[in-house]
N, C-alpha and C positions, 0 to 999 in steps of 0.2 A: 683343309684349304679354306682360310677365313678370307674376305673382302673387305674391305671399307670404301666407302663410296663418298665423298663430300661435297657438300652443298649438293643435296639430294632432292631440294625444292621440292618442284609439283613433278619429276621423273619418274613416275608410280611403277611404270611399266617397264623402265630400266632394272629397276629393283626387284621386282617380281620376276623376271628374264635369269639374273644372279641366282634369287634363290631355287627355282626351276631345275634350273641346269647345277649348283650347288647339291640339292637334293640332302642328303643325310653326309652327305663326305665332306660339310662344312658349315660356314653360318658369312650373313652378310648385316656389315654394322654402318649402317650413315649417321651422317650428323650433316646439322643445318646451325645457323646463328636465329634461326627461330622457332619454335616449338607449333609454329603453326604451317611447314612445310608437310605437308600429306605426306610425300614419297618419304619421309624416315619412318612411319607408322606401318610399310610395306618389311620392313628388315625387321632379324630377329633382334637388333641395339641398336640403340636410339642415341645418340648422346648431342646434347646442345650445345655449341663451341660459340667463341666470339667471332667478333669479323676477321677475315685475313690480315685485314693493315694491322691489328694486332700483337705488337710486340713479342705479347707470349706465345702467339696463336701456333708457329712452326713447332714450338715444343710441346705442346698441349696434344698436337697431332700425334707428334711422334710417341709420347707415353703412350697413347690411346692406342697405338701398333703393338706397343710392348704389352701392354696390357691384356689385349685381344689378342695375341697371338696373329696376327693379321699377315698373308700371304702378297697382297697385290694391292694397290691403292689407287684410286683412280676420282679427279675431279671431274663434274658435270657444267662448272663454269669457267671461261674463259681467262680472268685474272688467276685463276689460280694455279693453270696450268705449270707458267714458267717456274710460279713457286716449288711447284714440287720437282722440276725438271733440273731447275739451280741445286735444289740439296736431296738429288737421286742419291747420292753417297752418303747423305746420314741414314737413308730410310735400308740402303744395304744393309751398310752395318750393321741392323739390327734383325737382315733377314726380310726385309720388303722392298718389293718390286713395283716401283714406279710404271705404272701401266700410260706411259705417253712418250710422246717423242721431247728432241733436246728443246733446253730452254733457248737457244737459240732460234728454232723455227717455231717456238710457240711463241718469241717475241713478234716473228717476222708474219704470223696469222694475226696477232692482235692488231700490226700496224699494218696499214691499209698501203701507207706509202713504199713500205719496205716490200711489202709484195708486190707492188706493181713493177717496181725495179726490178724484181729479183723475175716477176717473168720475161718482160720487156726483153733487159739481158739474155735472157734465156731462148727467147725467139717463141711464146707463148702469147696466143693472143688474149688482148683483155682490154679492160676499161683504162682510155688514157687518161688520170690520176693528174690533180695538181696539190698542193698545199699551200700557194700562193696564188694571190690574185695576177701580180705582172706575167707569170708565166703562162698563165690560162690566156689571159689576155690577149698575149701574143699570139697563142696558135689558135685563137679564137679568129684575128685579123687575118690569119693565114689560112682560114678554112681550113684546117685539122678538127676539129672539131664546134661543134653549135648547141645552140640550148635546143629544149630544156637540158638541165646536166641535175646532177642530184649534187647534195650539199649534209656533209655527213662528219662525226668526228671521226678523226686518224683511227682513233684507237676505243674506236664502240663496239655494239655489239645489241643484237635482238630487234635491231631494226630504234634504236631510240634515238630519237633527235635528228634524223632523218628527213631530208627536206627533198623537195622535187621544185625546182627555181627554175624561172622563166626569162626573166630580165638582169640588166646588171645591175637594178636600184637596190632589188631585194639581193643579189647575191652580196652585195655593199654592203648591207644593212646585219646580213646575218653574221661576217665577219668581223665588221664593225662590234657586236656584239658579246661572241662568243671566241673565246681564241682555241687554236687545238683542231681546227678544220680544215675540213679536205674538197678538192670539187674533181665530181667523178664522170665519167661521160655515161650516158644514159642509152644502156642497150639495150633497145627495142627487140626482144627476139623469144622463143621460147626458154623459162627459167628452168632448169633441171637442178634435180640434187643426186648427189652420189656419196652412198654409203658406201666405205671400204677398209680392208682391215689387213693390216701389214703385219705381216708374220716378227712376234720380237727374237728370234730365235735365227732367220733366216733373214731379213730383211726384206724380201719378195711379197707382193701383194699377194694375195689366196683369194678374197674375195671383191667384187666388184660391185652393186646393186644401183640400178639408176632408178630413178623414176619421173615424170613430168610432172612438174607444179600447177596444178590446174588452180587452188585458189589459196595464199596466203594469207595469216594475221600475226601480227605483232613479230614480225620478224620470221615466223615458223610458219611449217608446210601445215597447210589446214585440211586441202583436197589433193591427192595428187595418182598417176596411174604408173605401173611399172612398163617399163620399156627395154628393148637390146638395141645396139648398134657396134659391132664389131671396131666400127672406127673410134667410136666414142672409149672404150674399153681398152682400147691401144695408147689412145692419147692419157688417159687416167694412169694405165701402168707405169707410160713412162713418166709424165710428172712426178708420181710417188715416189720411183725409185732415184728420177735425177735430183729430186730436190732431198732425198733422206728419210720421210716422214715413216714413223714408228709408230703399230696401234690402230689404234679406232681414228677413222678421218673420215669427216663430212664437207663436201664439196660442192660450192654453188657453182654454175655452169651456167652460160646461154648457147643457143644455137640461133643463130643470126644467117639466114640463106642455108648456105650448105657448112657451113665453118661453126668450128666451136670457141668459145671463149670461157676461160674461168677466172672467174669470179675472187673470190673467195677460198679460206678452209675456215675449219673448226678444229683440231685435232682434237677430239672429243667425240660422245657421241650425241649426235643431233636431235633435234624436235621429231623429227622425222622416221627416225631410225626404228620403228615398231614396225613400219611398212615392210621393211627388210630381213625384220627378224620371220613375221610372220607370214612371208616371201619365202621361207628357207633358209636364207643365210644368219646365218645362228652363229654372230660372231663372238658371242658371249663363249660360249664351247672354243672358238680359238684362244679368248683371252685364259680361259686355264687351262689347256691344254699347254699353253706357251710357259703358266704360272709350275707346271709340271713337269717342266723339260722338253715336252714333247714339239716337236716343227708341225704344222699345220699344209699339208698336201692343199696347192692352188686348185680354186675350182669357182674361175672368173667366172660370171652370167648366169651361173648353177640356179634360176628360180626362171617361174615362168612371168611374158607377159601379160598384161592385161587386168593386171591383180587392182583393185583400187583403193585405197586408203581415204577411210571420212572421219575426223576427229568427232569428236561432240564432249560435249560438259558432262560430267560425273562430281562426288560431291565427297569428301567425308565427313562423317559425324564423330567426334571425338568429348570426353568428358576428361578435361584434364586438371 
């Protein structure tokens, strides 16, 4: 059972999790477009690729399957997702298992707008979304919504370029600027994140892990504590299941009063996601398990709470 893991960046602890749980029954190979991403130096291959937009880059991948012998493949960044999602049937073909869901709902997580419809429709509460300035406008004059509101592109990602605007000089000014933005309403309430992992085999979530965001940076959970709430776990399953999503998915959340709102996904696994491994849910063991035929038995909330996650800086030393 071989892995490859791409764009492996700073994931140190994704990669270590793979070969862990891997142990002697196989080997885990990443690649990064830089030689100076730590997380490839955790795998037993290393191999250094160009960038995605790269013409060659989808075949380069796919040799590098054939090559390794590779079982499952699985990206740690966002644009690349729908790429492999788009050409899941070349990576068949050759005997590899696209570990994510369709490029369809990894378009609909990249775009901020296509999600907000897509809950709206759905009857899901969330951040009322605009992409234009007349629109906000309106339901600005209409009391639907008020600043500050946050000012973000469609289709980002790690928190960059991210703005918190106050008036309508500055929100003029940012648009004026920059095309490709979005203006989001700003929800005051507690931030959660939810690790969870949908069975590829069965399509039923198995596992659920929440926990509260207590201090943020650069887009990722920095401090945060594990929690349960029976309601919160209800409303995740069913999203997962009405919306499709296949895999590892990280879910940003607020609790605004007594109501939840989400946010966001990642279909991926998040900054976060160590909290939950070493919480118990070892979703790693689902992904081959599912890479092995086998269906993964549901066992939502299975970790205690109270558990707390504190990042901090670590280094490597490398002689290349």
């Amino acid at each position: 059972m071989n892995i490859l893991i791409l764009s492996a960046g700073t994931r140190n602890k994704v990669v270590q999790y793979f070969k862990r749980n891997l142990g002697e029954k196989g080997k885990v190979v990443a690649t990064d477009m830089s030689e100076f991403a730590p997380a490839v130096y955790e795998a037993d291959k290393f191999y250094k690729v160009p960038c995605i937009s790269d013409k060659n880059y989808l075949n380069i991948i796919l040799d590098l399957c054939a090559k390794e012998k590779i079982n499952g493949v699985l990206s740690l960044i966002d644009p690349e997702l729908s790429l492999l999602a788009e050409n899941a049937d070349k990576f068949e073909k050759i005997g590899v298992k696209v570990i994510g869901s369709s490029s369809e709902l990894c378009e609909r997580a990249l775009d901020k707008i296509k999600m907000f419809k897509w809950l709206s429709e759905h009857g899901y509460n969330c951040a009322r979304s605009y992409d234009n300035l007349n629109d906000f406008y309106r339901e600005l004059e209409k009391g639907f919504i008020q600043f500050p509101v946050f000012v973000k592109p469609v289709k980002g990602s790690a928190s960059v370029a991210i703005n918190k605007v106050f008036d309508k000089s500055t929100l003029e000014f940012l648009f004026n600027q920059t095309s490709g933005l979005m203006i989001q309403e700003y929800l005051n309430g507690q931030e959660i994140g939810a690790d969870c992992y949908v069975d590829m085999i069965t399509g039923k979530p198995v596992s659920v892990f929440t926990k509260k965001k207590l201090l943020m940076r650069a887009g990722e959970t920095d401090k945060a504590v594990s929690f349960k709430d029976e309601k919160l776990f209800e409303l995740i399953q069913k999203f997962v299941v009405e919306s499709g999503w296949i895999g590892q998915i990280d879910i940003d959340i607020f609790k605004i009063d007594d109501k939840y709102y989400i946010s966001e996904v990642n279909p991926r696994f998040g900054g976060g996601y160590p909290h939950a491994y070493e919480s118990g849910c070892n979703h790693i063991r689902y992904i081959i398990n599912n890479l092995e035929g086998k269906a993964n038995t549901p066992c939502i909330g299975s970790y205690a709470e109270g558990i707390y996650m504190m990042k901090y800086n670590e280094v490597a030393i490398k002689k290349l």
